[in-house]
N, C-alpha and C positions, 0 to 999 in steps of 0.2 A: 963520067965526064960530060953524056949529054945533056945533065938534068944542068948545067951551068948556063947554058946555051938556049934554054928554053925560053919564054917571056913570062914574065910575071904575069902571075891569071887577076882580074879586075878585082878590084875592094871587096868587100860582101857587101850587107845594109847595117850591118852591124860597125863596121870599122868605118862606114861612111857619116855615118850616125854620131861617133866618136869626135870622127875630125871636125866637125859641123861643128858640136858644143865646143870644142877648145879654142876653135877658131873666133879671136875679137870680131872678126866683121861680122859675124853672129848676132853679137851683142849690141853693135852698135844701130845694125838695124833694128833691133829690138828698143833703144834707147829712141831713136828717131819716131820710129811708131810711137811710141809711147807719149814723144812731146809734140807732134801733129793732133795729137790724138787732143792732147792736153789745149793747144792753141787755136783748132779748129770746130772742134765736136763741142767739148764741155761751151763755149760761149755759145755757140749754136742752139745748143738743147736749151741753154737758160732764157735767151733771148724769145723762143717759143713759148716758153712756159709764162715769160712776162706775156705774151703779145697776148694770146688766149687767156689769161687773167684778167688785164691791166685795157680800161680804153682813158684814152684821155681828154677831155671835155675842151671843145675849142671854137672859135668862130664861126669854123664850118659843120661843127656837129662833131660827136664822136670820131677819137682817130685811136689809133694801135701802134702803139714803139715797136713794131716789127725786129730791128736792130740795132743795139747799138756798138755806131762806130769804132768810136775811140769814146774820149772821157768829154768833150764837145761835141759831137755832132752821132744824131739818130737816124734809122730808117722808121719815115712814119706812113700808115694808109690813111689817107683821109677820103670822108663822101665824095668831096667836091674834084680833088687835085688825086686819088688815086695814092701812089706810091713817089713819097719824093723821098728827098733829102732834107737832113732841119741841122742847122746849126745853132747852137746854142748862145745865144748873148751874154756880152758882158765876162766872158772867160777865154784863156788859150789855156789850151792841155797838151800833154807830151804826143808828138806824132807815134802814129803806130803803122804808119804803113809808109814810112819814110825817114824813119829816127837815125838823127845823126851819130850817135853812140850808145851803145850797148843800154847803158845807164837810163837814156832815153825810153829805148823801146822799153823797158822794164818798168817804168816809170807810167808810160802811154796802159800796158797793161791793167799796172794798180788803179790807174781812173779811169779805165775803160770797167772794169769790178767794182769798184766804187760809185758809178752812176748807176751800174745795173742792181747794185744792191740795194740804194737809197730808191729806186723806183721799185721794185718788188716788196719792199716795204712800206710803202707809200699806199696812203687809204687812198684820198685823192688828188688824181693827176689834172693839171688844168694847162692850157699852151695859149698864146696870143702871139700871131702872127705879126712879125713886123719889115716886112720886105722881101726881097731878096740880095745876096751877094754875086759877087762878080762871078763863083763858080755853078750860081742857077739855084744854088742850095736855099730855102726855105729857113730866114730868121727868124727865131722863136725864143722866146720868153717860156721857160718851163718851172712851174710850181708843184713843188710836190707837198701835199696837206698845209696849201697856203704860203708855204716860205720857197721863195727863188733859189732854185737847184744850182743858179752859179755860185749864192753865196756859201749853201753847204758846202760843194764840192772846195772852191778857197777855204774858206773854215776848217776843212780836214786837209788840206795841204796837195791837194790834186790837183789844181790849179791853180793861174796866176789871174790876177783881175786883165782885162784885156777890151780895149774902146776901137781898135784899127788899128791902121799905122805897120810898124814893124815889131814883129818879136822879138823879145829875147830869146836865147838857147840856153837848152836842159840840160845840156853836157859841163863837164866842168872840166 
C-alpha cells in the first residue's frame, strides 16, 4: 500500500527525448529556423558574394551593391559618399519590409531575387546618379551590360513602371 503513496521518480533522458520528438512545438521551431534561416542568411550570403565579385562603374569611380533591398533599391559603397542608399529609377516594386499582404511580401521577395540574379549575371554594371529623394536615398539609373535594369525587371513582371506620385497596391 506504501508504494501508491510514493512520488513518481523524474523522466530519464530517454523518455525525455521521446516527449521532445512527438511534441509539434519541436517541429515548429525547427520549421521557423529553417525559414529565418531561408529569409535572412541565404540573401545575405548571395549579396556578399555579388559585392566581392561585382563593382560598378559610376561618376564617382568604382562602387559595390553591398545589398540589395528589395527589387528597387540597393546598398551601395561608393569612393566619394561611402555607404548609402540608391533607389532605383523609373520603377516601383513590391514592399518588403512593409507589404500590405501576404501576396505582396512574396511578391517583394521574387524581385528582390530577380534583381540579385540579373546583377550576378551581369558582365557590366554602370550607375548614373541623379539626385536624391525625400528619404536621403541616392537616385540611380542602373545598367547592367548596357540595358536599364528598370526595364528588365518590368519586362519580367517584377515591376511596375513608376515616374512619383502615388502607387498603386499589389494586393488584390
Amino acid at each position: 500500500m506504501g508504494w501508491l503513496l510514493r512520488p513518481a521518480r523524474p523522466a530519464g533522458a530517454v523518455t525525455r527525448t521521446v516527449r521532445r520528438l512527438v511534441s509539434p512545438r519541436f517541429y515548429l521551431k525547427g520549421v521557423i529556423a529553417v525559414a529565418l534561416g531561408g529569409l535572412i542568411l541565404v540573401p545575405t550570403i548571395a549579396d556578399l558574394v555579388n559585392a566581392g565579385m561585382k563593382t560598378v562603374a559610376s561618376d564617382q569611380g568604382d562602387c559595390r551593391i553591398i545589398r540589395v533591398i528589395d527589387g528597387d533599391t540597393v546598398s551601395l559603397i561608393c569612393p566619394e559618399d561611402g555607404m548609402v542608399s540608391a533607389r532605383i529609377l523609373g520603377i516601383d516594386t513590391p514592399e518588403k519590409y512593409s507589404p500590405q499582404c501576404l501576396e505582396e511580401f512574396v511578391a517583394a521577395e521574387k524581385a528582390s531575387w530577380a534583381l540579385r540574379t540579373m546583377i550576378q549575371k551581369a558582365d557590366r554594371l554602370s550607375l548614373t546618379q541623379d539626385g536624391t529623394d525625400q528619404y536621403g536615398r541616392m537616385l540611380v539609373r542602373l545598367e547592367l551590360d548596357g540595358v536599364d535594369v528598370a526595364r528588365l525587371m518590368i519586362r519580367a513582371g517584377h515591376a511596375r513602371q513608376y515616374g512619383g506620385g502615388l502607387r498603386g497596391t499589389w494586393c488584390e
